[in-house]
C-alpha positions as CSV (number, residue, x, y, z in Angstrom):
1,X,-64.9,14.6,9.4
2,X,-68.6,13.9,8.6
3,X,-69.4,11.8,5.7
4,X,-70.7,14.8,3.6
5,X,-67.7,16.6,3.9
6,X,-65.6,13.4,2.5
7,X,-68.2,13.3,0.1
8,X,-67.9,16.8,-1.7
9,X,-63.5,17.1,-1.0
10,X,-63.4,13.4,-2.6
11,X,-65.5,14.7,-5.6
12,X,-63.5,18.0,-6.0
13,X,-60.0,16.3,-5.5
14,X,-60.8,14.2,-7.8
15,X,-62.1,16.7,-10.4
16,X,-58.9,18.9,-9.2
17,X,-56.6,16.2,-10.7
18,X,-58.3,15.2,-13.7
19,X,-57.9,18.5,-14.3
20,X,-54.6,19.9,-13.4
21,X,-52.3,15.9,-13.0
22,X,-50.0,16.3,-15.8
23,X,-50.3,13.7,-18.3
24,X,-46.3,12.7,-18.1
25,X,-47.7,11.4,-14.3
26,X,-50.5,9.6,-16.3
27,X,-48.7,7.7,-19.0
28,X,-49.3,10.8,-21.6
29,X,-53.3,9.0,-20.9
30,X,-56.0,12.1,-19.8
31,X,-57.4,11.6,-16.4
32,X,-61.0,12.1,-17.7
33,X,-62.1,13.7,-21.7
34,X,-65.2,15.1,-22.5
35,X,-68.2,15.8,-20.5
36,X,-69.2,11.9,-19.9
37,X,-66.3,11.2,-18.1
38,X,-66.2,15.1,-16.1
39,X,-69.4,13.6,-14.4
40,X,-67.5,10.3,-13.8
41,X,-64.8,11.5,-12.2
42,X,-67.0,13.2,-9.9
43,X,-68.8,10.2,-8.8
44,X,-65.7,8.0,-8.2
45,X,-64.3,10.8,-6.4
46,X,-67.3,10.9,-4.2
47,X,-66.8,7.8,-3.8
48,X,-63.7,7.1,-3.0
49,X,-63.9,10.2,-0.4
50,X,-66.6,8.2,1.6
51,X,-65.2,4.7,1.3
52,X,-62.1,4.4,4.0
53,X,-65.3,5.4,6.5
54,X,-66.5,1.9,6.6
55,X,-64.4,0.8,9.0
56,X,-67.4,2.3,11.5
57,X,-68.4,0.2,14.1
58,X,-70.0,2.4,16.9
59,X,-73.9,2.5,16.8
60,X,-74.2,6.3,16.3
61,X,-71.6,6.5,13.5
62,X,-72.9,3.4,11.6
63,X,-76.2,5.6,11.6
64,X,-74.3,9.1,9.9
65,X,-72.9,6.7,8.0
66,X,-75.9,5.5,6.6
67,X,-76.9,9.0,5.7
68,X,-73.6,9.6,3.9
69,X,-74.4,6.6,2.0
70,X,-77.9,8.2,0.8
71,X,-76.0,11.1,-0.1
72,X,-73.6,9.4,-2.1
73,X,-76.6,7.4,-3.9
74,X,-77.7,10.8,-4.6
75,X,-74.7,12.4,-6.1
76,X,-74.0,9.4,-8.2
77,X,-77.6,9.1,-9.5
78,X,-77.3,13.2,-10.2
79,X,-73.7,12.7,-12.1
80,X,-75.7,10.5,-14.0
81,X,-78.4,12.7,-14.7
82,X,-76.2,15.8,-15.7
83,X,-74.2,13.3,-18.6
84,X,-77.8,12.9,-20.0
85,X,-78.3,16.1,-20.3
86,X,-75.4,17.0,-22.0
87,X,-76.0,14.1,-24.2
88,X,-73.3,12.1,-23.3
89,X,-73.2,8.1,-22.8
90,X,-72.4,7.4,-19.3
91,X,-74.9,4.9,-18.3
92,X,-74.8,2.9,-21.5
93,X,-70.5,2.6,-20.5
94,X,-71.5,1.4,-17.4
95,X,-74.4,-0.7,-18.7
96,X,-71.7,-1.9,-20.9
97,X,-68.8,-2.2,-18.5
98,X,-70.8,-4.9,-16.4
99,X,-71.8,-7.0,-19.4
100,X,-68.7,-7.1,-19.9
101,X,-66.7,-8.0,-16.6
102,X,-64.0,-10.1,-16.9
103,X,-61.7,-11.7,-14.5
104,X,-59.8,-8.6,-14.1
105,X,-62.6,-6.4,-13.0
106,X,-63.8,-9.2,-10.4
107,X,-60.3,-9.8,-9.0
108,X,-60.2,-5.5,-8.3
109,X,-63.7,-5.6,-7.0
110,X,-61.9,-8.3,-4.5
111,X,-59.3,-6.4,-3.6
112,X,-61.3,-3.4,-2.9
113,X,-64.0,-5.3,-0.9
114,X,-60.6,-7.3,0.8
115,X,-59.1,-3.5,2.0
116,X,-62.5,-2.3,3.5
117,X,-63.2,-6.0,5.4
118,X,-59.7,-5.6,6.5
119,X,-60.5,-2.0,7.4
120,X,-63.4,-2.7,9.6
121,X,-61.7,-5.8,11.5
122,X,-58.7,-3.1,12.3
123,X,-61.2,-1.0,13.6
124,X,-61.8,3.3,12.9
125,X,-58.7,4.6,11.2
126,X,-56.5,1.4,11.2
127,X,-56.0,0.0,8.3
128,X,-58.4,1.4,5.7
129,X,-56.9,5.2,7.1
130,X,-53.3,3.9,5.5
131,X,-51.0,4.5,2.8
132,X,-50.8,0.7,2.4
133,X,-54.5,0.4,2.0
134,X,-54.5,3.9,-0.4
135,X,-51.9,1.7,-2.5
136,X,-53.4,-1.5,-2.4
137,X,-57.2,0.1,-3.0
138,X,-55.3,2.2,-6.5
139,X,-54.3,-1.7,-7.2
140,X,-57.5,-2.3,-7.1
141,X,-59.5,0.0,-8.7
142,X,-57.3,-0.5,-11.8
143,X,-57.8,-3.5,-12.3
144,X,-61.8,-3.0,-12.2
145,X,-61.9,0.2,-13.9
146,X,-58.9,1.6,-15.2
147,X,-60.3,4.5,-16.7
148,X,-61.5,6.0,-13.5
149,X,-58.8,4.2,-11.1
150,X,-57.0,7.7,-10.5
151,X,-60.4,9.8,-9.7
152,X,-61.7,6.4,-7.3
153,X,-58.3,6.9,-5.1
154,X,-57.5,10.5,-5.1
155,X,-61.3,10.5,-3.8
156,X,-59.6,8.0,-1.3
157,X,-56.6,9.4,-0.1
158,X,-58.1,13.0,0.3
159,X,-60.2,11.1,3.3
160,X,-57.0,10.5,5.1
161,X,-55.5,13.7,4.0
162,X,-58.3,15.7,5.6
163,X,-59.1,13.5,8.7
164,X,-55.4,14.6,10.0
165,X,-57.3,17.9,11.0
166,X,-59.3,15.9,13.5
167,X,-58.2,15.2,17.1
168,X,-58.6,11.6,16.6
169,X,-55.4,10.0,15.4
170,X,-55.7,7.5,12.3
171,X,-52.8,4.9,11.8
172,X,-51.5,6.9,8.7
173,X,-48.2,4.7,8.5
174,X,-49.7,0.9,9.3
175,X,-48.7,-1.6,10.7
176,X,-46.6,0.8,12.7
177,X,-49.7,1.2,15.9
178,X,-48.8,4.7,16.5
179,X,-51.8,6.9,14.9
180,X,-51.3,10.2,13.8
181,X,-53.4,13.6,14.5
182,X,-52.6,17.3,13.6
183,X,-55.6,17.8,16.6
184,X,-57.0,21.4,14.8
185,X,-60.8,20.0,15.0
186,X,-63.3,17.6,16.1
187,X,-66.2,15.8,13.4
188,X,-68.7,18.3,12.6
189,X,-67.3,21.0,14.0
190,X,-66.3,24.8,12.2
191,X,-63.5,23.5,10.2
192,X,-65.6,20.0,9.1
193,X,-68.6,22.8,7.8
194,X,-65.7,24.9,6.4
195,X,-64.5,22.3,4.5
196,X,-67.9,21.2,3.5
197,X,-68.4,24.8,1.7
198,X,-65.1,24.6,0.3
199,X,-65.4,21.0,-1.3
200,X,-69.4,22.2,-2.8
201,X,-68.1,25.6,-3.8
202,X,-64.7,24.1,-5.3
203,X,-67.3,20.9,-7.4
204,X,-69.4,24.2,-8.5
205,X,-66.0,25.9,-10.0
206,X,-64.1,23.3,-11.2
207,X,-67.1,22.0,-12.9
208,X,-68.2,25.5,-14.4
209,X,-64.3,26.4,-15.4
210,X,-64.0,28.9,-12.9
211,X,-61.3,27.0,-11.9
């Protein structure tokens, strides 16, 4: 699937389960509370939709890549924008959250960047396309940011969910080499827009309680 269309199912997965996870699946600890951390969630899951994707090496899809990336930019710098409207504190807890980096949040930065260079040296859906690398990058993210660790890799995993559709197999079950491919659709094609409108429209609802 296109990078857009990672973008906006990351971002409403993620909402999706922040929403509707129970909390006996969360340690009895909320996904996301208030408004600051609804526009959180909907970053990291953006985020974590694009990320398996940068295991890219042809010329043409390091370019679309690159425009997913300015897209992302742009939906983070937005999710930021709508928590200061609503008067929330979002940038001042991540202003805050890099002063105050430990050793925890540096070792899960690692790990993270560790998964991707991995990902890119297996080449396009190896490794980063795994349920390994989905367990490893959770690892990961909670250690760097705990509160947002869920949103960051249900962003992730709905990549590999989703690129199943495509014709192009992804090595879903690594190291085995075998990849695996439901073969419905090709990148950019009716179901990759379909899912494009469904990810905006499902953001749009989720974040206006319609759903």
């Amino acid at each position: 699937m296109t990078g857009k269309t990672h973008i906006a199912v990351g971002a409403a997965a993620a909402l999706a389960a922040a929403k509707y996870i129970p909390l006996a699946l969360t340690g009895g600890v909320p996904v996301i509370t208030g408004d600051a951390s609804t526009f959180a969630c909907l970053a990291a899951g953006a985020a974590g939709g694009l990320l398996p994707d940068t295991d890219v090496s042809t010329s043409e899809a390091s370019r679309q890549l690159r425009r997913a990336w300015w897209l992302l930019v742009a939906v983070v710098a937005s999710s930021f924008g709508a928590d200061a409207l609503v008067g929330s504190d979002l940038w001042a807890r991540a202003v805050a959250f890099v002063r105050a980096a430990g050793v925890y949040q540096v070792a899960g930065v690692a790990v993270i960047v560790a998964i991707l260079a991995c990902g890119r040296a297996s080449g396009h859906r190896g490794f980063s396309h795994s349920l390994v690398a989905t367990a490893l990058f959770f690892g990961g993210a909670y250690l760097a940011v705990p509160e947002l660790a869920l949103a960051l890799t249900v962003g992730y995993f709905s990549h590999l969910v989703i690129d199943l559709l495509n014709k192009m197999p992804e090595r879903l079950f690594w190291p085995v080499s075998k990849g695996q491919s439901l073969g419905l659709c090709k990148v950019g094609g009716v179901v990759d827009g379909a899912l494009l409108v469904l990810g905006v429209a499902a953001v749009a609802a989720l974040l206006t309680g319609w759903l």
